[in-house]
N, C-alpha and C positions, 0 to 999 in steps of 0.2 A: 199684313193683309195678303200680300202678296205670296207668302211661304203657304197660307193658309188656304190660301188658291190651288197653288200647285199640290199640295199635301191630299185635298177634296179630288182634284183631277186624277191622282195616281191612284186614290181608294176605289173611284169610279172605274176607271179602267182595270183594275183588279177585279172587280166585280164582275164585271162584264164578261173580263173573260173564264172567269170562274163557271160561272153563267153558260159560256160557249160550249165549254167542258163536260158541266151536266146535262146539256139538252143532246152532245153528242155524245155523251156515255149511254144514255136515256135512248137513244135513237137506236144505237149499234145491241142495246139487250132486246129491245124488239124485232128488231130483225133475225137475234138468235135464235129467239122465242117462238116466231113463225115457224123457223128453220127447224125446229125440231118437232114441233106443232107436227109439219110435215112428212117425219120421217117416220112419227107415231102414227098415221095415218098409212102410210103406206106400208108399214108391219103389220100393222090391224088387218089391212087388202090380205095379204099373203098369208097371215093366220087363217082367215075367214076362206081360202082357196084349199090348206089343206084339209079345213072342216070339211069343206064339201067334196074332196076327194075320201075323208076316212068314210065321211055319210055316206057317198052314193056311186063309188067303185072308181078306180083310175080312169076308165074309159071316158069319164065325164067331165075329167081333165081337157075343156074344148072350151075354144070361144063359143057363144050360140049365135052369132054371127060376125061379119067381117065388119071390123072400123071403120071411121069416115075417113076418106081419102084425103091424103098430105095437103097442107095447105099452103106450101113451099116447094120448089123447084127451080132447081137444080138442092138436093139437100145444103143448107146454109151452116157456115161451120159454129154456132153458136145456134141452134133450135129450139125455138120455145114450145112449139106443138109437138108432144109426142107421137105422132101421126105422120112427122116428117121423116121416119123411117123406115117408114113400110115402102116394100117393092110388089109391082105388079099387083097390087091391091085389088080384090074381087074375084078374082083370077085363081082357078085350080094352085099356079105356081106362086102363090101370095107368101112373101118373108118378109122378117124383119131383121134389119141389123143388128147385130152383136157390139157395140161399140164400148172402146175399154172404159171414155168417158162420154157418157152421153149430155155433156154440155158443151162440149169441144170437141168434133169432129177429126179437128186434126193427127188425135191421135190412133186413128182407123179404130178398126173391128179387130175381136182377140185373134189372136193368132191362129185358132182349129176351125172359128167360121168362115166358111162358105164366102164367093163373092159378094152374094145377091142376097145374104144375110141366111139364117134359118128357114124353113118352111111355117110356115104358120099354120096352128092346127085349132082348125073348126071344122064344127059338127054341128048345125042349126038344127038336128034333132036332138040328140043325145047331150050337147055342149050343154056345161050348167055356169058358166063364165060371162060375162056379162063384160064388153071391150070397154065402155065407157060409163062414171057413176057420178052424178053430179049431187051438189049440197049435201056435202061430208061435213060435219064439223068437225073444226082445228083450231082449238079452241075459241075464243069470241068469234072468228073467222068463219068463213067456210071454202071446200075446195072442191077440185074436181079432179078422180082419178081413173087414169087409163091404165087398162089390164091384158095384156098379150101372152099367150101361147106357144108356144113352138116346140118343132121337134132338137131335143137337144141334141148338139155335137159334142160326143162324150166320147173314150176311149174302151175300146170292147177287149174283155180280156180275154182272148180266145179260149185260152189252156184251160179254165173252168167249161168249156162246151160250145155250140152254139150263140151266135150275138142275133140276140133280134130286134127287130130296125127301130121299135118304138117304143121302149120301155124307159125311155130319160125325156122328162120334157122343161123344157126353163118357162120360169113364169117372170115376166118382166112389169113392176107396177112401176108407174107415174103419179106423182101426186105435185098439181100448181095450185095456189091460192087465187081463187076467183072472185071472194067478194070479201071486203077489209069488213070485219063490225067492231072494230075500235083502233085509231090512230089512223098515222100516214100513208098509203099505199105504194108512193115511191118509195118506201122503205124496204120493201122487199121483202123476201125474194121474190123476183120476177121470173126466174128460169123454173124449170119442175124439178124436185127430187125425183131421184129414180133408188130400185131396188128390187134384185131379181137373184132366183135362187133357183135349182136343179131338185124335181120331182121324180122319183123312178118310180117304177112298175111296183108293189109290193109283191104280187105272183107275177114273173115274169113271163111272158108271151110265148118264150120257148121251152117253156114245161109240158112235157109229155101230156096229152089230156089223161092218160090212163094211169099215169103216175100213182105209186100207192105209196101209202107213209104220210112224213111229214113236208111240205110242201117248202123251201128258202127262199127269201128273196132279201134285196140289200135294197133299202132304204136313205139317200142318200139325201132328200130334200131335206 
């Protein structure tokens, strides 16, 4: 009786943790799943930005207004609001940082930005950019994605001619999960993905207007 005790006891606890195993194997593929949930969401952002730059001219490469203001200060080095990186916010002089990881602070802004981050480029006439988009779905999910401007910090190659000032611009998306529609929501992820990529001028800004021929331009987004 007693063997047959112990033998019950060691099945049970085999069980169990067998058990343990799959609800954390189970746990950690949902969190993937979000994870990438999110990053398909925020390429969709940035496809959907160069459409509206093929549609309706570089120029319209602008926020059509300025974001809501940081909801943190002093910046914290782990930021969940993508909004904690805006500088001077409203403001003619409104940037955003460049950071190499924007879920960890610590390891600063790239090397060619600026202190006080990029300039951020709005035009609340012209801008066809829209800073902030809520109830995205991701899948069962849904999310909210922030979309930033700037002018970018690029290398100017002289030797070809003329550099002028605004023919690069970075577009920075954000995308956090805001509302769970199936499963655990401490499961995560709780931080936002991020993903940003360099727009250039297709005719650039210092072409002669009178220019005759065929007109170049490098496309680099």
């Amino acid at each position: 009786m007693i063997e047959v005790t112990v033998a019950m006891l060691l099945v049970t606890l085999m069980v169990a943790g067998l058990g343990g195993l799959f609800i954390t194997g189970n746990h950690s593929s949902l969190a993937s799943q979000r994870q990438i949930n999110l990053l398909e969401v925020a390429q969709a952002q940035i496809e959907q930005v160069r459409q509206t730059v093929k549609q309706y001219g570089f120029s319209t490469l602008a926020l059509n207004a300025y974001p809501a203001d940081p909801t943190h200060s002093p910046l914290p080095s782990s930021p969940s609001d993508p909004n904690d990186f805006l500088v001077n916010n409203g403001t003619s002089s409104a940037s955003y940082l460049i950071e190499q990881n924007y879920n960890s602070t610590s390891h600063g802004q790239i090397s060619i930005a600026p202190a006080n981050g990029e300039p951020l480029e709005v035009d609340t006439t012209n801008g066809r950019i829209a800073p902030k988009t809520t109830s995205v779905a991701a899948g069962s999910d849904t999310a909210t994605v922030w979309t930033y401007v700037t002018k970018a910090t690029v290398g100017c190659v002289s030797t070809l001619g003329a550099c002028a000032a605004d023919d690069a611009r970075r577009v920075i998306v954000a995308a956090r999960l805001t509302t769970i529609g199936n499963g655990r929501q401490d499961l995560g992820p709780n931080k936002p993905v991020y993903l940003t990529t360099i727009i250039s001028n297709p005719i650039p800004s210092n072409q002669p207007n009178n220019a005759i021929g065929l007109r170049l331009g490098l496309n680099i987004g």
